[in-house]
C-alpha positions in Angstrom: 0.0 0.0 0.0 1.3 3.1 -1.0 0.4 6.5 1.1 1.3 10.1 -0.2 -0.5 13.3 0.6 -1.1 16.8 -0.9 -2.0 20.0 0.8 -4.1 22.2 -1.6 -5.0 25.7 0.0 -6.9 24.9 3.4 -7.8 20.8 1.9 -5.8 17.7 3.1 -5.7 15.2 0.1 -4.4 11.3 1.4 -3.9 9.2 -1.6 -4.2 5.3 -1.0 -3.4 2.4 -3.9 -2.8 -0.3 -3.6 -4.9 -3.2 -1.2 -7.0 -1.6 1.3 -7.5 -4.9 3.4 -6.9 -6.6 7.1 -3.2 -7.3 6.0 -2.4 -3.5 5.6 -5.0 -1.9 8.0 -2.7 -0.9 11.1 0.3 0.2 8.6 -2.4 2.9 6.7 -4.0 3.5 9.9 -0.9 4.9 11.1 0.5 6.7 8.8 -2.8 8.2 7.5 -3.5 9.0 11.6 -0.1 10.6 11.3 -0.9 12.8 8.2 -3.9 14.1 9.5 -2.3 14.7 13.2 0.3 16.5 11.1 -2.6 18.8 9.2 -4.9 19.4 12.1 -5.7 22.1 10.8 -7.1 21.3 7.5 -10.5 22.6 6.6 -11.6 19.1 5.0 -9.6 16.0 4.2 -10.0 13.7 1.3 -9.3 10.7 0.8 -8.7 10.0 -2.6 -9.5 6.0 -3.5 -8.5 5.4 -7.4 -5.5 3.5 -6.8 -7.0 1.5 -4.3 -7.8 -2.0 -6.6 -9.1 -4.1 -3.1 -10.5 -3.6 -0.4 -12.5 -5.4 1.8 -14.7 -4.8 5.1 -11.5 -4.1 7.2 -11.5 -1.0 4.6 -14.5 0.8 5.5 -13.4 0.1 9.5 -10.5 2.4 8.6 -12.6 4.7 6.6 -14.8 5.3 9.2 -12.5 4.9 12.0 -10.5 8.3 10.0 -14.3 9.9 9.8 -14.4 10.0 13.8 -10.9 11.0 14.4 -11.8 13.6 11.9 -15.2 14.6 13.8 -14.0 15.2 16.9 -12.0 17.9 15.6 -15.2 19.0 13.6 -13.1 18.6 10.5 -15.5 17.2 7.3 -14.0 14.4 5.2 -14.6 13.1 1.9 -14.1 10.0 -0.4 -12.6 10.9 -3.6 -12.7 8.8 -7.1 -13.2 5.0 -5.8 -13.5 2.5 -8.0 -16.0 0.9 -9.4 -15.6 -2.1 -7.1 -14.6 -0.1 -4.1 -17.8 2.1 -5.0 -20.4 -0.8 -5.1 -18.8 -1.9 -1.6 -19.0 1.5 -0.2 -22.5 2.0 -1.5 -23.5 -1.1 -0.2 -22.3 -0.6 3.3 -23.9 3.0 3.7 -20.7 4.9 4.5 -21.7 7.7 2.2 -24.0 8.6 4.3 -21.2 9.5 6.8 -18.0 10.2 4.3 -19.6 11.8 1.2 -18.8 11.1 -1.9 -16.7 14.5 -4.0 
């Protein structure tokens, strides 16, 4: 799993590819907790998902595990460009309803 970041204006982007699954969950968490720890004060972070080619349920735990860290700071996030198989899991699960979709 690869992890690199951007900061555009007040906006924190974290881009994932690679395999979003139990195998790399704690590695990502960390160093995506670290990112945003780093950028606390970002306006809104996104997470942007196109090079992200699995992920399973251990994917949206992470997703949504980011969404309260970000919360409690009252900082919005957002899921950027999934794919199409990432989407249809996403969709499925409800998580947009939390994490919008940019």
């Amino acid at each position: 799993m690869n992890i690199s970041s951007q900061k555009q204006g007040a906006d924190l982007y974290i881009y994932l590819s690679g395999e979003l699954d139990e195998y790399n969950a704690s590695l990502v968490r960390d160093k995506v907790d670290a990112l945003i720890d780093a950028n606390i004060s970002s306006e809104r972070v996104i997470v942007n998902l196109a090079g992200v080619k699995f992920m399973d349920s251990t994917g949206i735990g992470f997703l949504i595990g980011r969404y309260k860290k970000l919360k409690r700071c009252s900082t919005p996030m957002y899921i950027q460009e999934p794919n199409l198989n990432a989407d249809k899991i996403l969709n499925i699960s409800g998580i947009y309803s939390l994490i919008p979709k940019l």
